[in-house]
ZADO-1210 file (C-alpha; in nm, 4 decimals, padded with zeros to 6 digits):
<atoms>
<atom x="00.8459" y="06.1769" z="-06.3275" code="UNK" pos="1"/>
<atom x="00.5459" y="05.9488" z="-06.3138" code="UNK" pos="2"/>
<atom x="00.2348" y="06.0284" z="-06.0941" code="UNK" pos="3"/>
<atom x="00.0210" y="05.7036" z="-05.9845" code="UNK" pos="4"/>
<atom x="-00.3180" y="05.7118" z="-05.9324" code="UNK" pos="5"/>
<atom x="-00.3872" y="05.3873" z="-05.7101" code="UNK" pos="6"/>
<atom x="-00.7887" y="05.4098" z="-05.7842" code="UNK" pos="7"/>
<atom x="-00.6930" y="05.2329" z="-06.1645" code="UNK" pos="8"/>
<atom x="-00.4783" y="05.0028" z="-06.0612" code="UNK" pos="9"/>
<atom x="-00.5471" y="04.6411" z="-06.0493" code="UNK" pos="10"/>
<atom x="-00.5359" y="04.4261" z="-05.7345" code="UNK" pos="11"/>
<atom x="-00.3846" y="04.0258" z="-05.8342" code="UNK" pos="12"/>
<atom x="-00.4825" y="03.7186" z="-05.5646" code="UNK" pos="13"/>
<atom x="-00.1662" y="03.6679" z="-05.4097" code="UNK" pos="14"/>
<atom x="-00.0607" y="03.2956" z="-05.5099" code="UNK" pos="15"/>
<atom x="00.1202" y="03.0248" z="-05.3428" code="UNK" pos="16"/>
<atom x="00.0867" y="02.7206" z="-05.1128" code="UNK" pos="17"/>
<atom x="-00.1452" y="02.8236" z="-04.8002" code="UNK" pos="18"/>
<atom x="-00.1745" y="03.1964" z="-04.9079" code="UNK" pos="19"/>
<atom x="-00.5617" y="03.3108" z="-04.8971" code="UNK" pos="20"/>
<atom x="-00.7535" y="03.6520" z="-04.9243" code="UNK" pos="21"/>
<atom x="-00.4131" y="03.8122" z="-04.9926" code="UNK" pos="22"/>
<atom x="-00.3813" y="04.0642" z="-05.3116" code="UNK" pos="23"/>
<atom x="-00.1373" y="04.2487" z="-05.4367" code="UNK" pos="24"/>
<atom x="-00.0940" y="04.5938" z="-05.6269" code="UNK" pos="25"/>
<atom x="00.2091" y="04.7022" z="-05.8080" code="UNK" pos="26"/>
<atom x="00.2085" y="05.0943" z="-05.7333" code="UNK" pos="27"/>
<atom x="00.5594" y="05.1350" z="-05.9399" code="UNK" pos="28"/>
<atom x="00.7582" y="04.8842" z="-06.1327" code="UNK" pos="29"/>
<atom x="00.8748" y="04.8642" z="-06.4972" code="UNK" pos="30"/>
<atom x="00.5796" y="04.9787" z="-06.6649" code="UNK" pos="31"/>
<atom x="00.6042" y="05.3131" z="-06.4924" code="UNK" pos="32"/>
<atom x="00.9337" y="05.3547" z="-06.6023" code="UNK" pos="33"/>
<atom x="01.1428" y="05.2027" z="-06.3052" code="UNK" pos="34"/>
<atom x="01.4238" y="04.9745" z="-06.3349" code="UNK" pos="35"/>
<atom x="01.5725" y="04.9204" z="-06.0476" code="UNK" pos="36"/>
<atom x="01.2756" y="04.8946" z="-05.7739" code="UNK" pos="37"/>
<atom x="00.8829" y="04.7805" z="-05.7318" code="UNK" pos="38"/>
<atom x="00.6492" y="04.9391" z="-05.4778" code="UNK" pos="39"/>
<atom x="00.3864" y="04.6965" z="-05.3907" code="UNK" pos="40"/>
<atom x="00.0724" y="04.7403" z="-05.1670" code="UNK" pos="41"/>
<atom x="-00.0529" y="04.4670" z="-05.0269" code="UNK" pos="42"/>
<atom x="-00.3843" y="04.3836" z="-04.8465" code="UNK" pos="43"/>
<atom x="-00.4148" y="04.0775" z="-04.6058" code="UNK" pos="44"/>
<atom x="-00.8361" y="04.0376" z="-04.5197" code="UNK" pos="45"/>
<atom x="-00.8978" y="03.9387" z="-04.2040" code="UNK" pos="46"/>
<atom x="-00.8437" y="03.5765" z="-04.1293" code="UNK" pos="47"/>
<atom x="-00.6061" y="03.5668" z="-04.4668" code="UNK" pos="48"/>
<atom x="-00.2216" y="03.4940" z="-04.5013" code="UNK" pos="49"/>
<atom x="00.0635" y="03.5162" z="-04.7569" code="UNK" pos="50"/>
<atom x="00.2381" y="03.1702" z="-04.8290" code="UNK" pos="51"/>
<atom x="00.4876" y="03.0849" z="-04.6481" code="UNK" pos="52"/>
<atom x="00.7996" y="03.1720" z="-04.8881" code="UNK" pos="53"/>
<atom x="01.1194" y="03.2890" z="-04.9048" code="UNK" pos="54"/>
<atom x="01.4055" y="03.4489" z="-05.2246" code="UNK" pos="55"/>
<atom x="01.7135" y="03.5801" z="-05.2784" code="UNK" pos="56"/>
<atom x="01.6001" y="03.9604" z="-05.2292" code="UNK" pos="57"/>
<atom x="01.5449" y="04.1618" z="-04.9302" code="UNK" pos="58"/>
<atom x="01.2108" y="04.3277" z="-04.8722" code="UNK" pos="59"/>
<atom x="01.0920" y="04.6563" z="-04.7014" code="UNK" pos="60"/>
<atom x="00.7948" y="04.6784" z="-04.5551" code="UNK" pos="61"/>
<atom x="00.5556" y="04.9420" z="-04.3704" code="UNK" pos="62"/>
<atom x="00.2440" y="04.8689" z="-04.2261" code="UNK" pos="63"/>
<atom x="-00.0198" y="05.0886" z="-04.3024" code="UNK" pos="64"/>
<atom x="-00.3336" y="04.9836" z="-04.1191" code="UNK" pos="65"/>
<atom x="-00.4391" y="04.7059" z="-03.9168" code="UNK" pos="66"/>
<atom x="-00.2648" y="04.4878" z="-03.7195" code="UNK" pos="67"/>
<atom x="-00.1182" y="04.1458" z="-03.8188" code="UNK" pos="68"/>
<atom x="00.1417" y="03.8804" z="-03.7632" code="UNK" pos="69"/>
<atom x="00.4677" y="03.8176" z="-03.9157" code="UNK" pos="70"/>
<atom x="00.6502" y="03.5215" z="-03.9528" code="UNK" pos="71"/>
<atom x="01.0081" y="03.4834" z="-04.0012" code="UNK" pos="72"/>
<atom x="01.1914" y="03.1520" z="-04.0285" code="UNK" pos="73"/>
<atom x="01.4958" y="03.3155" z="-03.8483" code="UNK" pos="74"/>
<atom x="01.3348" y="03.5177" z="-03.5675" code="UNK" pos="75"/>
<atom x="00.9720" y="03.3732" z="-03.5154" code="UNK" pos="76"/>
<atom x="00.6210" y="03.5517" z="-03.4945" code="UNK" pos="77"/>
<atom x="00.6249" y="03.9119" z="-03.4192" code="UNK" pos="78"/>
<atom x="00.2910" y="04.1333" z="-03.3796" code="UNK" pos="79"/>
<atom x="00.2820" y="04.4052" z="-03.6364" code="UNK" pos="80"/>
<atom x="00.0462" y="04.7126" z="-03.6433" code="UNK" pos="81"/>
<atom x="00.0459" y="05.0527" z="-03.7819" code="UNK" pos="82"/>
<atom x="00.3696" y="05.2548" z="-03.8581" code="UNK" pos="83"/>
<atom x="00.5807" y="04.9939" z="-03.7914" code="UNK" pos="84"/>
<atom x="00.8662" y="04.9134" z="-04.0797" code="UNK" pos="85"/>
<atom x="01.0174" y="04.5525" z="-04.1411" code="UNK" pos="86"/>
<atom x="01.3458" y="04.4394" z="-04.2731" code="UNK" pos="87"/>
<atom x="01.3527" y="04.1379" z="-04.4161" code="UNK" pos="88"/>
<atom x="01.6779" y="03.9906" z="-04.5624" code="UNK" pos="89"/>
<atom x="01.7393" y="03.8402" z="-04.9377" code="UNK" pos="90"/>
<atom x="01.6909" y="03.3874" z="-04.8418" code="UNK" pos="91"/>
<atom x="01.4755" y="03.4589" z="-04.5114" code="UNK" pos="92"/>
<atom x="01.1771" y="03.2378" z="-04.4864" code="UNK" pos="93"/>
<atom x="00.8668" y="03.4805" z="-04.3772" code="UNK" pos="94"/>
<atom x="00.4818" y="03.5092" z="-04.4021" code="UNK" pos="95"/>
<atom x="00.2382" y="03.7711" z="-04.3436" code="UNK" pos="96"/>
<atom x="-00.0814" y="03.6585" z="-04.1298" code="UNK" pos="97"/>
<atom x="-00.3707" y="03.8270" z="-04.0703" code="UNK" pos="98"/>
<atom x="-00.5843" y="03.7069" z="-03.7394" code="UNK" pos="99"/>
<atom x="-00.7919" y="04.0264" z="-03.6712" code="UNK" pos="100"/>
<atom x="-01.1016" y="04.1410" z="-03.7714" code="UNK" pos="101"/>
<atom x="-00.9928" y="04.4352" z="-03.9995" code="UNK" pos="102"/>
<atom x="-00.7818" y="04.4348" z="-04.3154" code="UNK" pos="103"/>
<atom x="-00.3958" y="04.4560" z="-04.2770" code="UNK" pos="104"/>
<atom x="-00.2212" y="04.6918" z="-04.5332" code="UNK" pos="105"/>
<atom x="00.1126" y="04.7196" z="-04.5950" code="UNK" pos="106"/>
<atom x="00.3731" y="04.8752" z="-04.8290" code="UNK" pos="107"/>
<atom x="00.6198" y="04.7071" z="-04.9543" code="UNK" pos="108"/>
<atom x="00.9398" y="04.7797" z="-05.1921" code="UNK" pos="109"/>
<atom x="01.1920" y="04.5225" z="-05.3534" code="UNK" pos="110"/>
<atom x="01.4326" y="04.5374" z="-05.6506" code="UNK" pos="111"/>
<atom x="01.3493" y="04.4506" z="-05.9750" code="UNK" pos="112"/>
</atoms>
C-alpha cells in the first residue's frame, strides 16, 4: 500500500495546441508502484482549456469543484459541475473548458 500526500506533489502546464492555464498532477502512476492505472488531478483556471485531443484510451473523470464545459467530438458541449462523473471512450475527440470565474477541478483515471 502506498499513501499520497498531494501537498508534495508537483503540478506540470498541461501542453498541447490551444490548451492554457491547465496543469496536471499525477496522484498515482508507476512511481507509486502502479502498473496498470494513473490517477490524475487536474485544474482548469478560470478562462483556461485543455487542447483539443483525442487517443486510443478511455478516460474517467469526476468533477470536483467548479463548473466547466466539456467538449466531445461525438456528442457536443455539455455543462459540467460538481459531482458529476464522465465517460469518455478510447479515439473520442474531447476538451475540457473552463468559462467561469473559479477554478475547475477534476479527477481523472486512465490506464497506463
Amino acid at each position: 500500500m502506498k499513501i499520497v500526500k498531494e501537498k508534495k506533489l508537483k503540478a506540470e502546464a498541461v501542453t498541447g495546441d490551444g490548451a492554457r492555464n491547465a496543469f496536471r498532477t499525477v496522484l498515482i502512476g508507476p512511481k507509486e508502484g502502479s502498473e496498470r492505472l494513473a490517477m490524475r488531478f487536474f485544474l482548469v483556471a478560470p478562462g483556461g482549456q485543455t487542447s483539443l485531443h483525442s487517443h486510443p484510451w478511455e478516460h474517467l473523470i469526476r468533477v470536483e469543484k467548479g463548473e466547466g464545459v466539456v467538449y466531445s467530438g461525438v456528442d457536443g458541449k455539455f455543462k459540467v459541475g460538481p459531482g458529476q462523473c464522465i465517460f469518455i471512450p478510447g479515439g473520442e475527440e474531447h476538451q475540457f473548458i473552463n468559462p467561469y470565474q473559479v477554478p475547475l477541478e477534476l479527477l481523472c483515471v486512465i490506464p497506463l
